[in-house]
N, CA, C and O atoms as CSV, one atom per row, in Angstrom:
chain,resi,resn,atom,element,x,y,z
A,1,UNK,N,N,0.843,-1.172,0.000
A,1,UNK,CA,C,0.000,0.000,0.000
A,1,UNK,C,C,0.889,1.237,0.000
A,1,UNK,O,O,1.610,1.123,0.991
A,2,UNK,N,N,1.205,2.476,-0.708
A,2,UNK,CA,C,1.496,3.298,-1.074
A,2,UNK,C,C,0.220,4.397,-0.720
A,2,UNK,O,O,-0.758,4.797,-1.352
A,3,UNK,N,N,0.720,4.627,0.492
A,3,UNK,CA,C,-0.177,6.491,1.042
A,3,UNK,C,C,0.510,8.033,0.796
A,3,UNK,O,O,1.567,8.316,1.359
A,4,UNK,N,N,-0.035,8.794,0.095
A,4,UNK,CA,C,-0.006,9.401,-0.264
A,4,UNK,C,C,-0.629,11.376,0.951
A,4,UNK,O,O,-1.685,11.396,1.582
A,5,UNK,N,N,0.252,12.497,0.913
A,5,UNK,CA,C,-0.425,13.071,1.686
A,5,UNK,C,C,-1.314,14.074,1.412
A,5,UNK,O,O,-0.755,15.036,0.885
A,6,UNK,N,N,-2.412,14.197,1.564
A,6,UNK,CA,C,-3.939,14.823,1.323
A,6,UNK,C,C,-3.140,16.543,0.768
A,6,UNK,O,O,-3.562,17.033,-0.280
A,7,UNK,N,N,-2.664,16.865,1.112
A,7,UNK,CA,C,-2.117,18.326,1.180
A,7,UNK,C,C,-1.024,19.213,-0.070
A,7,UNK,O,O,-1.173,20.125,-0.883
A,8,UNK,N,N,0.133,18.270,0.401
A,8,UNK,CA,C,1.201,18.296,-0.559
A,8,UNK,C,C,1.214,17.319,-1.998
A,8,UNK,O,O,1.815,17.532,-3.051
A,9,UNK,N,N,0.282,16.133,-1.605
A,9,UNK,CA,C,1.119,14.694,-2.603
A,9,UNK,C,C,2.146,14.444,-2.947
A,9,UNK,O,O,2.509,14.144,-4.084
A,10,UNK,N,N,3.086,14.587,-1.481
A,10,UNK,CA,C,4.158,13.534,-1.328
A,10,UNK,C,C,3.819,12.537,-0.878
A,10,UNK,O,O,2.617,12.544,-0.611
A,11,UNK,N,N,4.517,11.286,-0.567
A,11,UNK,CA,C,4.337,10.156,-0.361
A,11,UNK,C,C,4.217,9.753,1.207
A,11,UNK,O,O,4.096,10.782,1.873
A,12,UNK,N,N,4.215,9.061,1.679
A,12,UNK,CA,C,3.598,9.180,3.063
A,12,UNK,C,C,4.686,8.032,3.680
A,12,UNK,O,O,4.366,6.903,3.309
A,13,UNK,N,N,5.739,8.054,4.423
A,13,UNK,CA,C,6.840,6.748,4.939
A,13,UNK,C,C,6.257,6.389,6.101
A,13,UNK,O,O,5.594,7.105,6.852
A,14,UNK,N,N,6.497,5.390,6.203
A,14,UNK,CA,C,5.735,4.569,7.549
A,14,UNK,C,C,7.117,4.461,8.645
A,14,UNK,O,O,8.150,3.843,8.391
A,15,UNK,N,N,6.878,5.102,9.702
A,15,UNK,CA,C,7.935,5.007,10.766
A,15,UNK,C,C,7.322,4.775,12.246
A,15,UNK,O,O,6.162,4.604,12.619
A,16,UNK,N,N,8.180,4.818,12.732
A,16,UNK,CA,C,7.478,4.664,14.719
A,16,UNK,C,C,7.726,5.722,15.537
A,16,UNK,O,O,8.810,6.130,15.956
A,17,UNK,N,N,6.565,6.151,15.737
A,17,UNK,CA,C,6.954,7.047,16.699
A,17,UNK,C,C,7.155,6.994,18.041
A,17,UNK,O,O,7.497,5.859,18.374
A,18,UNK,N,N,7.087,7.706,18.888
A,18,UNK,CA,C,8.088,7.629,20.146
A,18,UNK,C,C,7.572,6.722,21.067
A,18,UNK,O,O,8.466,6.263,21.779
A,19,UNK,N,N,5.870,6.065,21.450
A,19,UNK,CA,C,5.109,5.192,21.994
A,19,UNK,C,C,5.542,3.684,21.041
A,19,UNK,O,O,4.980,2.649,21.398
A,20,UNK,N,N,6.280,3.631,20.156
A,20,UNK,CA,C,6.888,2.781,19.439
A,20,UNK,C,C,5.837,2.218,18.483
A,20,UNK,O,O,5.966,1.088,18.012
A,21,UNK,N,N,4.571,3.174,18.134
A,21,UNK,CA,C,3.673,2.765,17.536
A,21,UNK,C,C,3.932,3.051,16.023
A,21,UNK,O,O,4.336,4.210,15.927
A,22,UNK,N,N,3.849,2.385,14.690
A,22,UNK,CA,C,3.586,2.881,13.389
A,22,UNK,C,C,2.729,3.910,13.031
A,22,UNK,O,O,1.603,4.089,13.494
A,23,UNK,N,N,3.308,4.601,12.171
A,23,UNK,CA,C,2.843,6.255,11.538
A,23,UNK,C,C,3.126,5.924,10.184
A,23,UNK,O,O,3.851,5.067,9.678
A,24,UNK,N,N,2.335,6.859,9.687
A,24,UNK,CA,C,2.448,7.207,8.085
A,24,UNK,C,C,3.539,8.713,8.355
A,24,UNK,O,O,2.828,9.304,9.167
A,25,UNK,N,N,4.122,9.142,8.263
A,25,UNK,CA,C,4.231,10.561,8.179
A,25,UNK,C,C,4.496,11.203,6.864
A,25,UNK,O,O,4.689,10.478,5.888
A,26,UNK,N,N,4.523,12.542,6.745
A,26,UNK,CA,C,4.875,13.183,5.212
A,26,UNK,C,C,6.359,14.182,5.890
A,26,UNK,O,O,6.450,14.896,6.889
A,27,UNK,N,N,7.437,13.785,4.732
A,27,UNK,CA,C,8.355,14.546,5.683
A,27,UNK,C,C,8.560,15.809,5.149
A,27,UNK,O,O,9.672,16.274,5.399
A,28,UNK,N,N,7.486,16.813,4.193
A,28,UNK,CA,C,7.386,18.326,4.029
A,28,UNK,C,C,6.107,18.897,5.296
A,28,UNK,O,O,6.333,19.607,6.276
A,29,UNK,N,N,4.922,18.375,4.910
A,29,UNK,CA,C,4.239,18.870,5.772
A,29,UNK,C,C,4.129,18.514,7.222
A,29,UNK,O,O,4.918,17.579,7.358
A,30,UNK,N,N,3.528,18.782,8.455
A,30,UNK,CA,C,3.878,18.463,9.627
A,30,UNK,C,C,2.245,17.877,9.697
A,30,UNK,O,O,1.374,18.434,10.366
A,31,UNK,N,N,2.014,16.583,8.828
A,31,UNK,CA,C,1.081,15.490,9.125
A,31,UNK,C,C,1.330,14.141,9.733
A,31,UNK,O,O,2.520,13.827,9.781
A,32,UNK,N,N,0.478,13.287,10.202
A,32,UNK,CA,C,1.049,12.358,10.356
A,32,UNK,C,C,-0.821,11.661,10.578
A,32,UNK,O,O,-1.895,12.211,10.824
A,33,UNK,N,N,-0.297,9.887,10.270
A,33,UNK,CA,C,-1.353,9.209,10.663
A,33,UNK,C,C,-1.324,7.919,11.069
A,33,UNK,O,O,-0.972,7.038,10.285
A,34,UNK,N,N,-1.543,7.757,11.828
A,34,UNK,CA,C,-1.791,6.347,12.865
A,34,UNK,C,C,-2.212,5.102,12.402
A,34,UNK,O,O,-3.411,4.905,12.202
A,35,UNK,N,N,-1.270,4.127,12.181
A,35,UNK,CA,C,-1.734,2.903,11.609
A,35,UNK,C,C,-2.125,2.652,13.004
A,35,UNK,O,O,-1.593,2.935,14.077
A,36,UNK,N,N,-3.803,1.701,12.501
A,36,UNK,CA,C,-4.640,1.545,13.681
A,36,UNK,C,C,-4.816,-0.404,13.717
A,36,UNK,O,O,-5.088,-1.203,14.613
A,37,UNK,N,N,-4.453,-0.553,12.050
A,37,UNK,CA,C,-4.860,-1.839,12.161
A,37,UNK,C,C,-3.695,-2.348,11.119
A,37,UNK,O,O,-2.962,-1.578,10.498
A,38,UNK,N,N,-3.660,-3.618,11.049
A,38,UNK,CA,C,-2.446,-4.671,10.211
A,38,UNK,C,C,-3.295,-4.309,8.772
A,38,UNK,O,O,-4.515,-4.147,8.747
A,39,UNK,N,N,-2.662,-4.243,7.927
A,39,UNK,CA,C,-2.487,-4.097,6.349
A,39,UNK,C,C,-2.073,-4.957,5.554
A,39,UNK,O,O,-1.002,-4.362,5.440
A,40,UNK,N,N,-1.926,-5.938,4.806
A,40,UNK,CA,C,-1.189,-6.691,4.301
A,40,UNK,C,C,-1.709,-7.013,3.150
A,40,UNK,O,O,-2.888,-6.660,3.167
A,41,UNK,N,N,-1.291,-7.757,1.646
A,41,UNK,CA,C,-1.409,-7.793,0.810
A,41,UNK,C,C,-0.865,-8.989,-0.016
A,41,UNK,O,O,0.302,-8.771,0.311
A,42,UNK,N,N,-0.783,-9.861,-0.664
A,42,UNK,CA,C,-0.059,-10.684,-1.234
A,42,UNK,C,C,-0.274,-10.654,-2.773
A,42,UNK,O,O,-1.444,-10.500,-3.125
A,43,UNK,N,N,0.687,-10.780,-3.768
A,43,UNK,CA,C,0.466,-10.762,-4.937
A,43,UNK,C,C,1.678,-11.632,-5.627
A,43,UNK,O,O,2.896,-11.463,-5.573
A,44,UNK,N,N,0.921,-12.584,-6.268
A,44,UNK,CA,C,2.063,-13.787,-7.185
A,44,UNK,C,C,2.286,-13.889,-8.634
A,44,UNK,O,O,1.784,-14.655,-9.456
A,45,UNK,N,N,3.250,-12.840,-8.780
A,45,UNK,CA,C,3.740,-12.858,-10.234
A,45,UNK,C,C,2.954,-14.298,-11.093
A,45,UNK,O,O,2.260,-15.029,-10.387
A,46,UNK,N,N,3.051,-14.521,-12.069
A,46,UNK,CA,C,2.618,-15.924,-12.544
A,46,UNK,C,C,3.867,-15.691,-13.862
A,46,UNK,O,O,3.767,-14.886,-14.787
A,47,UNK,N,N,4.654,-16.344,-13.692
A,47,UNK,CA,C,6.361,-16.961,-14.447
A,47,UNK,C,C,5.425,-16.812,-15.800
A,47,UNK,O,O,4.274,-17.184,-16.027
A,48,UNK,N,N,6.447,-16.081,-16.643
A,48,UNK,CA,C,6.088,-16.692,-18.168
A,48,UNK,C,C,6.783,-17.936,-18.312
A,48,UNK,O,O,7.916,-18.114,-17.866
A,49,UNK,N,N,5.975,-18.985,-19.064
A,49,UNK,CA,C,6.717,-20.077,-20.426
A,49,UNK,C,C,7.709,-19.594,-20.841
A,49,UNK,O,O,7.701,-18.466,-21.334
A,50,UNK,N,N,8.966,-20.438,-20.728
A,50,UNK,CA,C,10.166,-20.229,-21.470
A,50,UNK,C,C,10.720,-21.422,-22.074
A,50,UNK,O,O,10.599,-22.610,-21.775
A,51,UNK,N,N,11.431,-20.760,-23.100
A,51,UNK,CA,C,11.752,-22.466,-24.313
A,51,UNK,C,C,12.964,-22.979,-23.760
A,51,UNK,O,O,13.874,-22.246,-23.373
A,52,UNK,N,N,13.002,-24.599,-23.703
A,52,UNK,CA,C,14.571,-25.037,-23.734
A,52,UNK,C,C,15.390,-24.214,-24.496
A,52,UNK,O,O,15.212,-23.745,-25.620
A,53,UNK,N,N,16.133,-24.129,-23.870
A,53,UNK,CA,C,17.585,-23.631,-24.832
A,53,UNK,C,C,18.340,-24.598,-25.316
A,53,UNK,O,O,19.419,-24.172,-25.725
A,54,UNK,N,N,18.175,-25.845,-25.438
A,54,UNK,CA,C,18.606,-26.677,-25.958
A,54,UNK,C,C,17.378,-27.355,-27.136
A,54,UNK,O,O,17.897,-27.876,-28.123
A,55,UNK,N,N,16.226,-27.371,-27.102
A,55,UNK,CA,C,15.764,-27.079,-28.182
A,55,UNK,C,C,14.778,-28.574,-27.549
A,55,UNK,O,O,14.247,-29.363,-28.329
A,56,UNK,N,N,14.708,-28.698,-26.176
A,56,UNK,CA,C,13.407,-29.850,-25.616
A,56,UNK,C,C,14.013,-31.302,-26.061
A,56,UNK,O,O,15.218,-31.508,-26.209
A,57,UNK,N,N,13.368,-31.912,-26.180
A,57,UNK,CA,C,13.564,-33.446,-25.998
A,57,UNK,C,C,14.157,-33.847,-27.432
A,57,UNK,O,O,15.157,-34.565,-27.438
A,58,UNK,N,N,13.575,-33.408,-28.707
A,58,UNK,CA,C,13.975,-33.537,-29.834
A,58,UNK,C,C,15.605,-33.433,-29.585
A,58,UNK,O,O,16.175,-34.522,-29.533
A,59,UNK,N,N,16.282,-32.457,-29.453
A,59,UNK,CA,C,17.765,-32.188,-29.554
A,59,UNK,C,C,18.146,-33.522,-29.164
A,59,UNK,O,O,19.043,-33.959,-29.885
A,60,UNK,N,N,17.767,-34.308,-28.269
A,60,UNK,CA,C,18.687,-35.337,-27.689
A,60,UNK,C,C,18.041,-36.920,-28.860
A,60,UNK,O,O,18.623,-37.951,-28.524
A,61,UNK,N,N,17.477,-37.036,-29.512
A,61,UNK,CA,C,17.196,-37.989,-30.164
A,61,UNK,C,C,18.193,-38.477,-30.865
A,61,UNK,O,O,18.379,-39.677,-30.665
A,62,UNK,N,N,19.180,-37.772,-31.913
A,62,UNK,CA,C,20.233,-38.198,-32.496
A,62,UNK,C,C,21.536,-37.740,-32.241
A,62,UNK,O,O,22.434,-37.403,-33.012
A,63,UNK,N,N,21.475,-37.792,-31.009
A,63,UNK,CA,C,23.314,-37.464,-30.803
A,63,UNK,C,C,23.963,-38.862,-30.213
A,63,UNK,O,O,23.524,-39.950,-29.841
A,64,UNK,N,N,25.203,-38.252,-30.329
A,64,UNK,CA,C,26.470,-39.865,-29.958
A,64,UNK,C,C,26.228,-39.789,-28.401
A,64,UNK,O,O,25.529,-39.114,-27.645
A,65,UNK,N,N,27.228,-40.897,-28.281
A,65,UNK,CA,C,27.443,-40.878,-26.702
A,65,UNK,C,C,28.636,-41.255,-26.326
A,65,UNK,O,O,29.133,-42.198,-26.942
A,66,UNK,N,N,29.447,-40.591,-25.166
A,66,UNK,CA,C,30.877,-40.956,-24.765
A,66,UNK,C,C,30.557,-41.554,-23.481
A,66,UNK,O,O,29.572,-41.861,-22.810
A,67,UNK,N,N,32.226,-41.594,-23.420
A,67,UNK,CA,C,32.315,-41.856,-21.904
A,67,UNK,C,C,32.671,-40.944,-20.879
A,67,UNK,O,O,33.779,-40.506,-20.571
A,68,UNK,N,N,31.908,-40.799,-20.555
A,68,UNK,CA,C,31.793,-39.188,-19.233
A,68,UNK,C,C,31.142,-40.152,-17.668
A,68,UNK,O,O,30.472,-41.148,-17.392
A,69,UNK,N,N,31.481,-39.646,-17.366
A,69,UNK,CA,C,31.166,-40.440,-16.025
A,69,UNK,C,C,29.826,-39.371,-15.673
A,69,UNK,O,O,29.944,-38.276,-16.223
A,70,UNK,N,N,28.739,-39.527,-14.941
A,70,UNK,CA,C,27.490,-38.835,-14.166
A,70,UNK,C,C,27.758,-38.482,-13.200
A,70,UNK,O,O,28.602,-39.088,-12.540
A,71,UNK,N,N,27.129,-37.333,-12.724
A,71,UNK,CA,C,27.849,-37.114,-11.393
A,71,UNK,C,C,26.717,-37.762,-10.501
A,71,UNK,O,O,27.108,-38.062,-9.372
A,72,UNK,N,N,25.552,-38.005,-10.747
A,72,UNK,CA,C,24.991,-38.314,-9.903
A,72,UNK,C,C,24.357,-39.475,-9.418
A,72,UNK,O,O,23.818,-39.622,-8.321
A,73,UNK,N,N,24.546,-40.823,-10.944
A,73,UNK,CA,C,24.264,-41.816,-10.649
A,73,UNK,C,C,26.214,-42.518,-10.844
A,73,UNK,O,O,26.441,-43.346,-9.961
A,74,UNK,N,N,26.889,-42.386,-11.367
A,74,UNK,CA,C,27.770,-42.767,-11.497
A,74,UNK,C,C,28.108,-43.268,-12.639
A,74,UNK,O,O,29.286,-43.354,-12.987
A,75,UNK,N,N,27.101,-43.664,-13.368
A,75,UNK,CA,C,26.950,-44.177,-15.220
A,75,UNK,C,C,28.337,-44.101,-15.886
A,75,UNK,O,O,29.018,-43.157,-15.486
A,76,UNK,N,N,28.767,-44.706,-16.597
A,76,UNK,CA,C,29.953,-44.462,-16.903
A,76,UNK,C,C,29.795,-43.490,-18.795
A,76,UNK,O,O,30.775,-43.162,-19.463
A,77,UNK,N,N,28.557,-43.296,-19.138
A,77,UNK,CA,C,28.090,-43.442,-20.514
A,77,UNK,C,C,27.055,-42.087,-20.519
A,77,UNK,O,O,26.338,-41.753,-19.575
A,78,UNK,N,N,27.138,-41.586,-21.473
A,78,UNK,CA,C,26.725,-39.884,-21.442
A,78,UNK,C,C,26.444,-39.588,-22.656
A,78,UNK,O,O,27.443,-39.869,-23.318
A,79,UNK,N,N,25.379,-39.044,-23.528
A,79,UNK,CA,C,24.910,-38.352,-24.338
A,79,UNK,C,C,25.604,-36.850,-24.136
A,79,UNK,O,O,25.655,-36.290,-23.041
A,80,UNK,N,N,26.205,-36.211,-25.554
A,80,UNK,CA,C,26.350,-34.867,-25.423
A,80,UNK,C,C,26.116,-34.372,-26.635
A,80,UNK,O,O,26.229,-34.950,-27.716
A,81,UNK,N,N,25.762,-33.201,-26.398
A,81,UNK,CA,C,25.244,-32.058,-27.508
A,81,UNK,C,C,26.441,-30.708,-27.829
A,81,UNK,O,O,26.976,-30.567,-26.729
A,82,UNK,N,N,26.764,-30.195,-28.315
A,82,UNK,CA,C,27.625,-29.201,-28.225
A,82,UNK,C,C,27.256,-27.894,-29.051
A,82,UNK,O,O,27.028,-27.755,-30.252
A,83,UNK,N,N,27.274,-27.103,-28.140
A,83,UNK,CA,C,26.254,-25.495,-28.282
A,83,UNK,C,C,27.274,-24.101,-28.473
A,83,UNK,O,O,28.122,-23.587,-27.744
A,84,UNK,N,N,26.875,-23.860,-29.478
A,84,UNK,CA,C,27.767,-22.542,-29.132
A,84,UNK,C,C,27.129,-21.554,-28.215
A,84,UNK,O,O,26.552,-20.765,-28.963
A,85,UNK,N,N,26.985,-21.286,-27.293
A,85,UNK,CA,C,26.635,-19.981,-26.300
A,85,UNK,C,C,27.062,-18.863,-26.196
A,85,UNK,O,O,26.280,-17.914,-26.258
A,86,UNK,N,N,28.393,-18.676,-26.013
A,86,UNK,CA,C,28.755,-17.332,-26.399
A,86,UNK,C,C,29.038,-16.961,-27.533
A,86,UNK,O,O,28.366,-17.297,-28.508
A,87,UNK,N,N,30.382,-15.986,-27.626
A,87,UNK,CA,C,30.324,-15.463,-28.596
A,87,UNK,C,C,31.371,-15.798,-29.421
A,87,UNK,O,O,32.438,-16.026,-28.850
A,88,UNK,N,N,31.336,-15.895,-30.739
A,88,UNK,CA,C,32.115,-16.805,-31.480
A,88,UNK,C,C,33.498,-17.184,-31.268
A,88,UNK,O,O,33.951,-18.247,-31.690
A,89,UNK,N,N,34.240,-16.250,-30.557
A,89,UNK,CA,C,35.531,-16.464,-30.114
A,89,UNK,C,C,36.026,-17.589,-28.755
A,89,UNK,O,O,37.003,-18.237,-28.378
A,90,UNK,N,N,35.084,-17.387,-28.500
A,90,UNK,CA,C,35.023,-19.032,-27.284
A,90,UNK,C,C,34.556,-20.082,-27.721
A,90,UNK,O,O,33.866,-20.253,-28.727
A,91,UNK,N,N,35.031,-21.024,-26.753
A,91,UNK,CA,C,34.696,-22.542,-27.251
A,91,UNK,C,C,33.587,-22.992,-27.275
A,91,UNK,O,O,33.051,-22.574,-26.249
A,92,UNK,N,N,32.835,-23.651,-27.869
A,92,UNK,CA,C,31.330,-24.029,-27.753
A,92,UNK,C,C,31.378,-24.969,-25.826
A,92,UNK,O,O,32.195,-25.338,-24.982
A,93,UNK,N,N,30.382,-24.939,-25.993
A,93,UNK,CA,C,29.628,-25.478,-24.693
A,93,UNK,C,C,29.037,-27.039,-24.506
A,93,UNK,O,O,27.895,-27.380,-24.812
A,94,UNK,N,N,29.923,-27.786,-24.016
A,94,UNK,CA,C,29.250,-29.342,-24.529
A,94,UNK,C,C,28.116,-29.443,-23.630
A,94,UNK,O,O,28.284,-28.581,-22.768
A,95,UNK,N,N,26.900,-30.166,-23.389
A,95,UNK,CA,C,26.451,-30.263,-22.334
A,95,UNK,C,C,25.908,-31.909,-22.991
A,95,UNK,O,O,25.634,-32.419,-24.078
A,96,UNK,N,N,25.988,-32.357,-21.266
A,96,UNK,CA,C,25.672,-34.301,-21.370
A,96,UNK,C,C,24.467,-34.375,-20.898
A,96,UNK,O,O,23.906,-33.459,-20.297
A,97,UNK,N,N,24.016,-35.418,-21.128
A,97,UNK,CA,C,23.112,-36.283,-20.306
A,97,UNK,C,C,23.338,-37.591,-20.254
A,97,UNK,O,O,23.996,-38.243,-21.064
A,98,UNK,N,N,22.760,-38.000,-19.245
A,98,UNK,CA,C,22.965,-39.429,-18.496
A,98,UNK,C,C,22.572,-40.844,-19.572
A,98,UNK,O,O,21.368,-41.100,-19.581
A,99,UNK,N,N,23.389,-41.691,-20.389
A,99,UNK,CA,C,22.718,-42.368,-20.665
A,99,UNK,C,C,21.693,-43.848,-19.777
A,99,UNK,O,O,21.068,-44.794,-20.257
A,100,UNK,N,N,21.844,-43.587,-18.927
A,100,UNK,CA,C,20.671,-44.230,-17.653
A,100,UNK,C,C,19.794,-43.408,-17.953
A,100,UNK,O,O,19.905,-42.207,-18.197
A,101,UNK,N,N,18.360,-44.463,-17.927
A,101,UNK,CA,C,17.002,-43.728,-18.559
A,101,UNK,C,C,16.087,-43.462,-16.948
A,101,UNK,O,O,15.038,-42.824,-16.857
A,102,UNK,N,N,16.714,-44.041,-15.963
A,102,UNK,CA,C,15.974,-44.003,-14.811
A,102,UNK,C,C,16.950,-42.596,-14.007
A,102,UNK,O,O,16.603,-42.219,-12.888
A,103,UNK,N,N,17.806,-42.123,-14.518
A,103,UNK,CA,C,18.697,-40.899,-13.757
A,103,UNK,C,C,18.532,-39.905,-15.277
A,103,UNK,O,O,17.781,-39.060,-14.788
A,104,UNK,N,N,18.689,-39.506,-16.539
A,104,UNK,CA,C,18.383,-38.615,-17.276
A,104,UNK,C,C,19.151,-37.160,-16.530
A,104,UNK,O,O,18.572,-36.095,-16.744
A,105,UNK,N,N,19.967,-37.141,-15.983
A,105,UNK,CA,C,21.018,-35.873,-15.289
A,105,UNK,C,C,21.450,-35.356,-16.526
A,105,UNK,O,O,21.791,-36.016,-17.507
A,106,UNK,N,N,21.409,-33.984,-16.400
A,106,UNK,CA,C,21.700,-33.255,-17.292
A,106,UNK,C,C,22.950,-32.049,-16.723
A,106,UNK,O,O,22.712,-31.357,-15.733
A,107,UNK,N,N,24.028,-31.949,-17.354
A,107,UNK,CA,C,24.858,-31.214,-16.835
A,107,UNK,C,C,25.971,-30.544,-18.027
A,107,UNK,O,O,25.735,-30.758,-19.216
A,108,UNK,N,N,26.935,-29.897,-17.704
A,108,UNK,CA,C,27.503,-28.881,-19.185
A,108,UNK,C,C,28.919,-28.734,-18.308
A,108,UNK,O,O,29.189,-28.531,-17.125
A,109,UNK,N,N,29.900,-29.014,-19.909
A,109,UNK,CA,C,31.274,-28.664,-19.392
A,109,UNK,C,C,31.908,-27.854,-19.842
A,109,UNK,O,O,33.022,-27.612,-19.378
């Protein structure tokens, strides 16, 4: 909530005054007003849809596979894709996945 003051329309800061109670005050004019009760509000962005950057499940249908170890099942056997991400003067970006179909870990070196 954003209060505003009746007089000037500056903005109104919420501070404590000396009974250690919450105030609105305006710090040009010599107003002030007494929060009497709790205020509160909640509001939840809702995330836009965003695309793989690897291009979803398709990308991984026809690529090779090495030997990379998983970090998380231990697999010795890894699907990788290799991306350029930056900018042309750097090295492309490999990124693996797990060939274990029950772990599917996805990770980039």
């Amino acid at each position: 909530m954003v209060a505003f003051c009746p007089y000037c329309s500056n903005i109104l800061f919420a501070e404590e005054n000396v009974s250690g109670r919450i105030q609105f005050t305006c710090n040009v004019c010599p107003i002030y007003f007494p929060v009497k009760k709790n205020i509160s509000s909640r509001t939840y962005c809702q995330l836009k849809a965003i695309d793989d950057v690897l291009g979803g499940e398709e990308a991984w249908k026809n690529v090779n596979s090495t030997d990379e170890r998983c970090p998380k099942c231990s697999n010795e056997k890894a699907y990788f894709l290799q991306l350029q991400t930056r900018s042309a003067d750097e090295p492309m970006t490999t990124f693996y996945r797990c060939c274990n179909p029950e772990c599917n870990h996805n990770w980039r070196d």
